[in-house]
C-alpha positions in Angstrom: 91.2 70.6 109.9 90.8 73.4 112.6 92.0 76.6 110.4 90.9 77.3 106.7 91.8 81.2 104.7 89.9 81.6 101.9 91.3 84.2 99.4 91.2 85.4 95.7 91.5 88.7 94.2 89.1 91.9 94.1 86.1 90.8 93.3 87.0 86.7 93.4 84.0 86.1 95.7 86.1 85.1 99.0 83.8 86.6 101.3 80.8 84.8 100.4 82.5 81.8 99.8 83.6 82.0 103.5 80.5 83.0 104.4 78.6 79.7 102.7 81.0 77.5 103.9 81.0 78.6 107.5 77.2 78.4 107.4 77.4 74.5 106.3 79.8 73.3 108.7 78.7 75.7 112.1 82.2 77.2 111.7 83.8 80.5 113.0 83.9 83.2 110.7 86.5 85.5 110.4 85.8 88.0 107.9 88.1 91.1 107.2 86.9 94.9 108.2 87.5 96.3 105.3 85.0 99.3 105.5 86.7 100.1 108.6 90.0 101.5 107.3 89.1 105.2 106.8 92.0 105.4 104.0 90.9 103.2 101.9 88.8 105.3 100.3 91.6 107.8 99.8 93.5 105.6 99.0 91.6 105.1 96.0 91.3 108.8 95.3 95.5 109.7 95.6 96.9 106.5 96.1 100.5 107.9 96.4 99.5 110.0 99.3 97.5 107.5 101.6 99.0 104.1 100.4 100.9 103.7 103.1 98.8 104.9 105.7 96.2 102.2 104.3 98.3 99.8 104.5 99.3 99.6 108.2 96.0 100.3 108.8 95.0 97.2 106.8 98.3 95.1 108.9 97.5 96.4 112.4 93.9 95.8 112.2 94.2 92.4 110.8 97.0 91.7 113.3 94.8 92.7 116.0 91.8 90.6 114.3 93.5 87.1 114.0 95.1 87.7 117.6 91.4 88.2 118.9 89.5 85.4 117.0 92.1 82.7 116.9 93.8 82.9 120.3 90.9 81.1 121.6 89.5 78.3 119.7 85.8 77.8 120.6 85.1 74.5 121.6 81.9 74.0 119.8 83.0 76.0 116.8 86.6 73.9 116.3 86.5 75.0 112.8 87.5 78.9 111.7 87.1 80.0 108.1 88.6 83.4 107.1 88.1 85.2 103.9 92.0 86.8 104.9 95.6 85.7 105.9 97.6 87.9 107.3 99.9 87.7 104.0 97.7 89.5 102.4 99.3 92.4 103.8 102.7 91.6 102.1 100.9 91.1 98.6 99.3 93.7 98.8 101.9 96.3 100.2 104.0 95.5 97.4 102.0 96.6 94.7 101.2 99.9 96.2 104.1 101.1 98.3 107.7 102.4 97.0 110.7 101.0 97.6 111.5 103.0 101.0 108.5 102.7 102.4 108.2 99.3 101.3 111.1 98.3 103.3 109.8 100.3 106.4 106.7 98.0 106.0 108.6 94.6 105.7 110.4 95.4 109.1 106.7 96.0 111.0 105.2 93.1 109.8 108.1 90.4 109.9 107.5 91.6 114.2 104.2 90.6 113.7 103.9 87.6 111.8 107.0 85.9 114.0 103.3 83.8 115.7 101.0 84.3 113.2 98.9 81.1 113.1 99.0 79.3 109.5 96.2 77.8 108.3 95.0 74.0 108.0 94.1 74.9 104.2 95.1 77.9 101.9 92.2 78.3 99.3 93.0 80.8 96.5 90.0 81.0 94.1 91.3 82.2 90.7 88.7 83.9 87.7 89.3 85.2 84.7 89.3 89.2 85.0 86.4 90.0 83.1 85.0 87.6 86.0 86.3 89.7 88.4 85.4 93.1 86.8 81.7 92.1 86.3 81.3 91.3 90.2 83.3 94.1 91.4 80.6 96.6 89.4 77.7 94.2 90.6 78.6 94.6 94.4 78.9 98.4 93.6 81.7 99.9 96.1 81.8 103.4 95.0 85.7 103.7 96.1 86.2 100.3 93.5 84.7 101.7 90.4 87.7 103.1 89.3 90.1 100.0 89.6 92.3 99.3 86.6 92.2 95.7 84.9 96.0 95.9 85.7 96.0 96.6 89.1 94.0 93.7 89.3 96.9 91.7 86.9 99.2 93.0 89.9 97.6 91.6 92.4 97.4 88.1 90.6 100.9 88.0 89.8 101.7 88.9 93.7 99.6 85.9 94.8 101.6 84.0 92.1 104.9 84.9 93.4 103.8 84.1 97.3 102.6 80.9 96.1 106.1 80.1 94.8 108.0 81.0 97.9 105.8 79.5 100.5 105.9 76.1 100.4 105.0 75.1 103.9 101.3 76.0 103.5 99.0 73.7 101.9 97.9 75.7 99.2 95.0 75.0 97.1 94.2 76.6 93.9 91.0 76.5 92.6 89.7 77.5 89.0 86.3 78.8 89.8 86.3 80.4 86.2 83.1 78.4 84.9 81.1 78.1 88.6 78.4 79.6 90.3 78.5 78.9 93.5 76.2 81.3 94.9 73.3 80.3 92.9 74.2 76.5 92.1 74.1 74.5 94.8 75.6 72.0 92.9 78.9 73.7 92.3 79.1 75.1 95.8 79.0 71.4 96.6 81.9 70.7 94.4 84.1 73.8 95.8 83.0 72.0 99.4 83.9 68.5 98.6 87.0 69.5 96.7 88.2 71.6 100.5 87.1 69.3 102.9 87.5 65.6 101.3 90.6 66.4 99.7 94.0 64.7 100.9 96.4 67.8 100.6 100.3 67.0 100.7 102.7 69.8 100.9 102.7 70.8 97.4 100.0 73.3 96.0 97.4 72.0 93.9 95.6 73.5 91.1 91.9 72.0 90.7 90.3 72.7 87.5 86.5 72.1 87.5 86.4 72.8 83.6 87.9 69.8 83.1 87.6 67.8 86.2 91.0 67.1 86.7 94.1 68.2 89.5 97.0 69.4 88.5 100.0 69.6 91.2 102.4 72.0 90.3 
């Protein structure tokens, strides 16, 4: 396993997920710039007006990013967690563009994911939205304060539908609904032994920690 994406929605925790688990194993991290995009914050305020200026900022610069960190795999570092795949873009884009310039979007970034590398491992972390509404307050972005609960249903559902029509990644689905992995060890321990002792066949698999149990769908 060289190549591991961690992702989630707003407010999932895939940063410092990525961030923990690069610390454990001495991996590269690859984490997105997402402060860097100076329309996000617009975006936020008149999202009709900046969306898609956002947006291939978001594509270029993550483009740019995975070109620059993953052309050249470090021989001491062999692994490489991200908390983003380039995919992201498409999800994302969806939700917030129109039609027309949706379509203008596609064109750009079918060019530039032609060699996008695909990861070992897909990691989605799915919670509950009152999960994901409580963290995104805690963490206290002033441009996020004002995200809907269904914007954040959107971007689920998105994730849902790319899960569906990309089978060729080995996708793993994890229920993190009743963890803590920041403050337990032992459930970080379970997210780790779940990522990296796991057998993964093509299909996607939904791990539910509730109740101990996979279920392949």
């Amino acid at each position: 396993m060289q190549y591991v994406v961690i992702e989630g929605n707003i407010g999932a925790g895939k940063t410092t997920l990525a961030r923990m688990l690069s610390e454990k194993h001495n991996a590269k991290l690859v984490l997105e710039r997402i402060n860097e995009n100076p329309f996000l914050a617009k975006f936020y305020d008149n999202p009709d007006r900046f969306a898609f200026q956002m947006e291939l900022s978001f594509l270029a610069d993550r483009y740019k990013q995975m070109n620059e960190e993953l052309k050249d795999r470090d021989l001491f570092q062999p692994l490489t967690i991200s908390d983003y795949y380039l995919m992201k873009s498409l999800i994302f884009s969806k939700i917030n563009l129109g039609k027309d310039e949706f379509r203008l979007y596609r064109q750009v970034f079918d060019m530039m994911n032609q060699n996008a590398p695909k990861p070992d491992v897909y990691v989605y972390l799915h919670a509950p939205l009152n999960n994901l509404i409580k963290n995104i307050r805690n963490r206290g972005r002033f441009y996020e304060q004002r995200l809907q609960s269904d914007y954040l249903v959107k971007i689920q559902e998105g994730y849902m539908d790319f899960f569906k029509v990309n089978s060729e990644l080995k996708i793993l689905i994890l229920d993190v609904s009743n963890l803590d992995f920041v403050n337990s060890i032992s459930d970080f321990e379970k997210i780790d032994n779940v990522i990296f002792q796991k057998k993964l066949n093509k299909e996607s698999i939904k791990f539910n920690f509730s109740r101990s149990s996979n279920i392949n769908n």
